[in-house]
KOLLO-968788 format. One record per residue (C-alpha): residue number from 1; residue in one letter; x, z, y negated. Coordinates in nm, 4 decimals. Layout:
# KOLLO-968788
  num  residuo        xx        zz        yy
  NUM        A         X         Z         Y
...
This chain:
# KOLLO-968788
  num  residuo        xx        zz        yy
    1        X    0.8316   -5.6656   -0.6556
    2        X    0.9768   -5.5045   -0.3169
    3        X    0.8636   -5.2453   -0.0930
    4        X    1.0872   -5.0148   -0.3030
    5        X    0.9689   -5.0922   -0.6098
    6        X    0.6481   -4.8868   -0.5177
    7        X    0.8151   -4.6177   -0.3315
    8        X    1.0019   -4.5260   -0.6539
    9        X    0.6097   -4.6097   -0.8469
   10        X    0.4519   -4.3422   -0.5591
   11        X    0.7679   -4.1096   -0.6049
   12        X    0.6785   -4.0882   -0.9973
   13        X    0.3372   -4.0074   -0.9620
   14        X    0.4484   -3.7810   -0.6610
   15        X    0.5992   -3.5637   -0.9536
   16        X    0.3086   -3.6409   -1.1991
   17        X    0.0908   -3.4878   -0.9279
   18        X   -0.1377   -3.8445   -0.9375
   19        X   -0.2092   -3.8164   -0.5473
   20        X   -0.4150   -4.0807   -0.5653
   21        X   -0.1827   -4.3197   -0.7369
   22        X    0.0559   -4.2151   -0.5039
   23        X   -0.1468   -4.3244   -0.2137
   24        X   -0.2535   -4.6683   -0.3635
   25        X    0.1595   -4.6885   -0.3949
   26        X    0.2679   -4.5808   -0.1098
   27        X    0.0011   -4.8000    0.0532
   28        X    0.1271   -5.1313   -0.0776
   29        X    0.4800   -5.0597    0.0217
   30        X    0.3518   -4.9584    0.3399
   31        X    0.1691   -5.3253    0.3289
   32        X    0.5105   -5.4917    0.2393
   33        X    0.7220   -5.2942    0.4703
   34        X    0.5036   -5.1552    0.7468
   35        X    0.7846   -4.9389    0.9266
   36        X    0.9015   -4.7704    0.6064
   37        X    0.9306   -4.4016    0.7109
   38        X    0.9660   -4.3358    0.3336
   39        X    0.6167   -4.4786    0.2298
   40        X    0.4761   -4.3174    0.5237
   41        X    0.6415   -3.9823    0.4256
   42        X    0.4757   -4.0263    0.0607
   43        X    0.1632   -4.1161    0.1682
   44        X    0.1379   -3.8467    0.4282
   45        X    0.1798   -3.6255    0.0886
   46        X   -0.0915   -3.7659   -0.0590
   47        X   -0.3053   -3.7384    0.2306
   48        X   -0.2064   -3.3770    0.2421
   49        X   -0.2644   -3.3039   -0.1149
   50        X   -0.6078   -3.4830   -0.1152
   51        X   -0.6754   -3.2541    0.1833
   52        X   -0.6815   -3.5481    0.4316
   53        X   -0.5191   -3.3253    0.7066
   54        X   -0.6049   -3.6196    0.9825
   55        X   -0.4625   -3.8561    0.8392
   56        X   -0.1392   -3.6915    0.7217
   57        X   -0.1200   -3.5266    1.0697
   58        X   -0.1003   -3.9186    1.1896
   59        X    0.1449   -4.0408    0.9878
   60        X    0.3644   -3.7730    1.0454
   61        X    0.3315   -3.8265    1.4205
   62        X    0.4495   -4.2048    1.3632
   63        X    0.7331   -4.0830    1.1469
   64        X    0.8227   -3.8696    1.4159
   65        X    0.7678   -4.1346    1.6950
   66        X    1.0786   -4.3538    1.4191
   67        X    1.2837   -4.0259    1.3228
   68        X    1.2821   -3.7852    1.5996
   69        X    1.5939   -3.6337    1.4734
   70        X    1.5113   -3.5790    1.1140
   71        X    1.4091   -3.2243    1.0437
   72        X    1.1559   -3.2956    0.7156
   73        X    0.8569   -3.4125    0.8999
   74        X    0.8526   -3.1576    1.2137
   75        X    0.8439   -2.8938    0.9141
   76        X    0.5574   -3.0925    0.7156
   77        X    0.3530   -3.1820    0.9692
   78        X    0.3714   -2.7825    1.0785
   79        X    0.3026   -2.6893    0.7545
   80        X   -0.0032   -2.8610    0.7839
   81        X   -0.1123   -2.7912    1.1061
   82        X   -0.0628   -2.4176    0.9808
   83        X   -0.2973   -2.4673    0.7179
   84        X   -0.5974   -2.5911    0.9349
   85        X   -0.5243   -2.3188    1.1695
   86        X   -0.3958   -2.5102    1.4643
   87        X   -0.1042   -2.2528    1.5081
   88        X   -0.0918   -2.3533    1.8537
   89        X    0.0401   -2.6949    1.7296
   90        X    0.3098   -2.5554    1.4984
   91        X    0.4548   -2.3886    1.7014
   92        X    0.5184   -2.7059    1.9014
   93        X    0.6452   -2.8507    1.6357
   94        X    0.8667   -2.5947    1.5414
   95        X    0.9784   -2.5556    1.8310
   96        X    1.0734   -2.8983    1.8600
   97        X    1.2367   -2.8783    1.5263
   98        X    1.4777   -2.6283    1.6630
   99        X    1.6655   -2.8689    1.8490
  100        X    1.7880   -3.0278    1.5455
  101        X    1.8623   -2.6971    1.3654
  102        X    1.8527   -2.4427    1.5839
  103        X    2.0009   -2.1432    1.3517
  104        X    1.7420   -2.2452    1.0806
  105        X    1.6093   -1.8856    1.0225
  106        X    1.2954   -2.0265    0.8253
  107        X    1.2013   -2.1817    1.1294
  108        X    1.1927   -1.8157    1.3390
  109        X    1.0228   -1.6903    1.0567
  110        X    0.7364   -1.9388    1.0569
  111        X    0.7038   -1.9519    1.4371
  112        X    0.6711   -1.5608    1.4180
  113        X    0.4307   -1.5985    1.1299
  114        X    0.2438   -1.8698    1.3748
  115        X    0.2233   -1.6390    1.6883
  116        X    0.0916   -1.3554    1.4315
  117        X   -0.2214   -1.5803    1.3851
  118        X   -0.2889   -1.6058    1.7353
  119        X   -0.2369   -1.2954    1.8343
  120        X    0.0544   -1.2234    2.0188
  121        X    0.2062   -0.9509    1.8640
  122        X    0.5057   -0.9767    2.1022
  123        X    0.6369   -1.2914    2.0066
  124        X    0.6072   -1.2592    1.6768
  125        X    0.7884   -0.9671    1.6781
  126        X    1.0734   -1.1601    1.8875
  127        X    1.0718   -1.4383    1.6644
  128        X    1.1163   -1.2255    1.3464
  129        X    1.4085   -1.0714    1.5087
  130        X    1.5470   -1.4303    1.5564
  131        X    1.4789   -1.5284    1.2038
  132        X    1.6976   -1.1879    1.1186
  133        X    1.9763   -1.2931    1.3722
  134        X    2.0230   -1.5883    1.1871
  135        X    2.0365   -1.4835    0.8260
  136        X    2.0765   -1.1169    0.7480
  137        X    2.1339   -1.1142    0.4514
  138        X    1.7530   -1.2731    0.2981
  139        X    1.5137   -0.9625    0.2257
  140        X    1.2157   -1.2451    0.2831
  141        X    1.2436   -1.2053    0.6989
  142        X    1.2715   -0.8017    0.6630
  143        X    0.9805   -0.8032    0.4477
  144        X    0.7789   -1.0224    0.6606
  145        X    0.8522   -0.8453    0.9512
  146        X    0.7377   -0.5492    0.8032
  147        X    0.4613   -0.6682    0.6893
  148        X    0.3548   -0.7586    1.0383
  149        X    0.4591   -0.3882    1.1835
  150        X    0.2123   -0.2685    0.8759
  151        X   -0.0759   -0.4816    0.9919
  152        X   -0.0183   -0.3535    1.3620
  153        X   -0.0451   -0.0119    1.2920
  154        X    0.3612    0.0501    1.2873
  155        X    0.4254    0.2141    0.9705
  156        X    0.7676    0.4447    1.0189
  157        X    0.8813    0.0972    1.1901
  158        X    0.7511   -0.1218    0.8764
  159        X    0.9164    0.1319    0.6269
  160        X    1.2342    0.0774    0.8440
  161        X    1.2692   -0.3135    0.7623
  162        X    1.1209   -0.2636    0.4185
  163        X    1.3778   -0.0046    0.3510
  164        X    1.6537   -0.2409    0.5145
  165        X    1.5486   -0.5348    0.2985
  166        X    1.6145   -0.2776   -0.0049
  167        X    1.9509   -0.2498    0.0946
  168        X    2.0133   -0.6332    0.0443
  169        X    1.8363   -0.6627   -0.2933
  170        X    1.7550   -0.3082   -0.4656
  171        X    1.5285   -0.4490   -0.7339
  172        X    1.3019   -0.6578   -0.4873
  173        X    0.9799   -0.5890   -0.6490
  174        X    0.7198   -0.6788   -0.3663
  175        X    0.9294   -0.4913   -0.1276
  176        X    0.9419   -0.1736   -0.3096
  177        X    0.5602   -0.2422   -0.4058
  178        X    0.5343   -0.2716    0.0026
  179        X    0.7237    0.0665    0.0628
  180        X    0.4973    0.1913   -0.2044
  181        X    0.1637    0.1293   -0.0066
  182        X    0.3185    0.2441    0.3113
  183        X    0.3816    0.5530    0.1889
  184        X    0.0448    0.5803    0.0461
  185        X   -0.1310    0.4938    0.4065
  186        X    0.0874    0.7671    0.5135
  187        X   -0.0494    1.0065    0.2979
  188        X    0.3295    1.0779    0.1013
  189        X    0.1630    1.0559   -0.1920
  190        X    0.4515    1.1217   -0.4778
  191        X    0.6930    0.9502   -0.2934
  192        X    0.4495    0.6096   -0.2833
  193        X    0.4143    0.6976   -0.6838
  194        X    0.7847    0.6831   -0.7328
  195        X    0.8278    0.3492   -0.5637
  196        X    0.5200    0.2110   -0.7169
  197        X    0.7663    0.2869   -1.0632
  198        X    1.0276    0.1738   -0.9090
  199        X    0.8614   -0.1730   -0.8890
  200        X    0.6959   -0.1975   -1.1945
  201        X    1.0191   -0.1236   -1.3695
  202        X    1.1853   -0.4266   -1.1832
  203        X    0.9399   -0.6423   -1.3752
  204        X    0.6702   -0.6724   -1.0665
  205        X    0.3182   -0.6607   -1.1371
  206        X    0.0484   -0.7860   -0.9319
  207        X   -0.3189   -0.6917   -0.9186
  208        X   -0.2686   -0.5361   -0.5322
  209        X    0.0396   -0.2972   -0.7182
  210        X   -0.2251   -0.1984   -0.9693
  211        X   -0.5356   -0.1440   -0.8056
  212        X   -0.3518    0.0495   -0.5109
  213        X   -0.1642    0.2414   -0.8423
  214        X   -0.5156    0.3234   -0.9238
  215        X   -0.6179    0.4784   -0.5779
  216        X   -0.3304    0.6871   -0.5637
  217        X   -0.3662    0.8385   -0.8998
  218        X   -0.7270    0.9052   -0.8103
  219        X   -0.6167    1.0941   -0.5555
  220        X   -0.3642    1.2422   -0.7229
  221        X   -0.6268    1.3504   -0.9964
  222        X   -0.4606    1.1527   -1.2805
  223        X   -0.8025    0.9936   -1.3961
  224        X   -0.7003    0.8484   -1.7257
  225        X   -0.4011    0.6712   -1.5824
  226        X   -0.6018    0.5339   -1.2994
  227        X   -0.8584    0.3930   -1.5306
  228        X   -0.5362    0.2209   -1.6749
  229        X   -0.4478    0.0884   -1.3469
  230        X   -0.7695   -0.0219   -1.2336
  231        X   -0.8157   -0.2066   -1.5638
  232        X   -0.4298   -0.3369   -1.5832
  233        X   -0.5366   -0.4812   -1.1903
  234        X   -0.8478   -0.6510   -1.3398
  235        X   -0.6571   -0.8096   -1.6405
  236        X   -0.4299   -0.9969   -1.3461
């Protein structure tokens, strides 16, 4: 048996979700073959889905240090640096990654989402542009964006991407749930009920679209169908 031979064993139990299986496998072809980026790259998953962030954050660093021109591991090892809050670091990384795809509008998008968590309001604004730039036609990077110009007090501006994001996919139902809530922090009440139809005709539910449902119909002085909300919210 070959270094391989438990790269394909790891890869199996990759898919089975058996992270630990995966590590013992990945391990011994690591043992066999000690430069394999492959084995690394599976073990780094395990690591990461056993929530050992240090360890995965190493092994993605040596990956890099043998592949510094292979996109996957910049965007894993940000991933994960994202999810222990060292945005600082992803944005590195992502950075980084640019050089080797630089019109990847994902990319903008998650440096954006990055300099969000940090703070600077400017650059993620910039970046979300970017991520725009590069691929106009995806509702995701309006939505985002507007979700950001919601959270910073910018609601005619928010509505303005939501609205543009409609315009690319009309059925979109956490985008029209998004207009929906706008509209209700506006105060436009009816108009925030019509969306909040729109949605839930498209097939979108979620517990945020129902409990905000049920605010606005309280306000709206539709008790019974709030109670309906409310309890429709609580089921999800």
């Amino acid at each position: 048996i070959n270094s391989d031979d438990f790269i394909n064993l790891g890869t199996i139990s990759g898919i089975r979700r058996d992270w630990d299986q995966l590590e013992k496998y990945s391990q011994k072809a690591l043992d066999l073959d000690p430069k394999s980026t492959q084995a690394k790259n599976n073990l780094a998953i395990a690591f990461k889905n056993k929530l050992k962030y240090k360890e995965a954050i190493k092994l993605y660093h040596e990956i890099l240090k043998q592949s510094p021109k292979t996109l996957e591991p910049y965007l894993n090892l940000a991933n994960i640096l994202t999810q222990t809050g060292q945005f600082n670091g992803a944005i590195e990384v992502l950075q980084k990654s640019l050089k080797i795809c630089p019109r990847r509008a994902a990319t903008y998008n998650d440096i954006a989402l990055a300099y969000f968590n940090e703070g600077d309001s400017r650059k993620a604004f910039d970046y979300f542009e970017k991520a725009i730039q590069s691929d106009p036609n995806s509702p995701d990077y309006y939505i985002n964006y507007g979700n950001i110009l919601s959270q910073f007090g910018k609601p005619d501006d928010a509505l303005s991407q939501y609205l543009l994001a409609l315009k690319i996919d009309e059925d979109n139902g956490l985008c029209l749930q998004n207009i929906a809530s706008t509209l209700q922090s506006i105060g436009a009440l009816q108009e925030a009920l019509e969306f909040y139809k729109h949605a839930l005709e498209s097939n979108f539910e979620s517990s945020d679209l129902y409990f905000n449902l049920g605010l606005l119909l309280i306000d709206l002085n539709k008790v019974v169908e709030s109670a309906e909300a409310f309890r429709q919210a609580h089921l999800l």
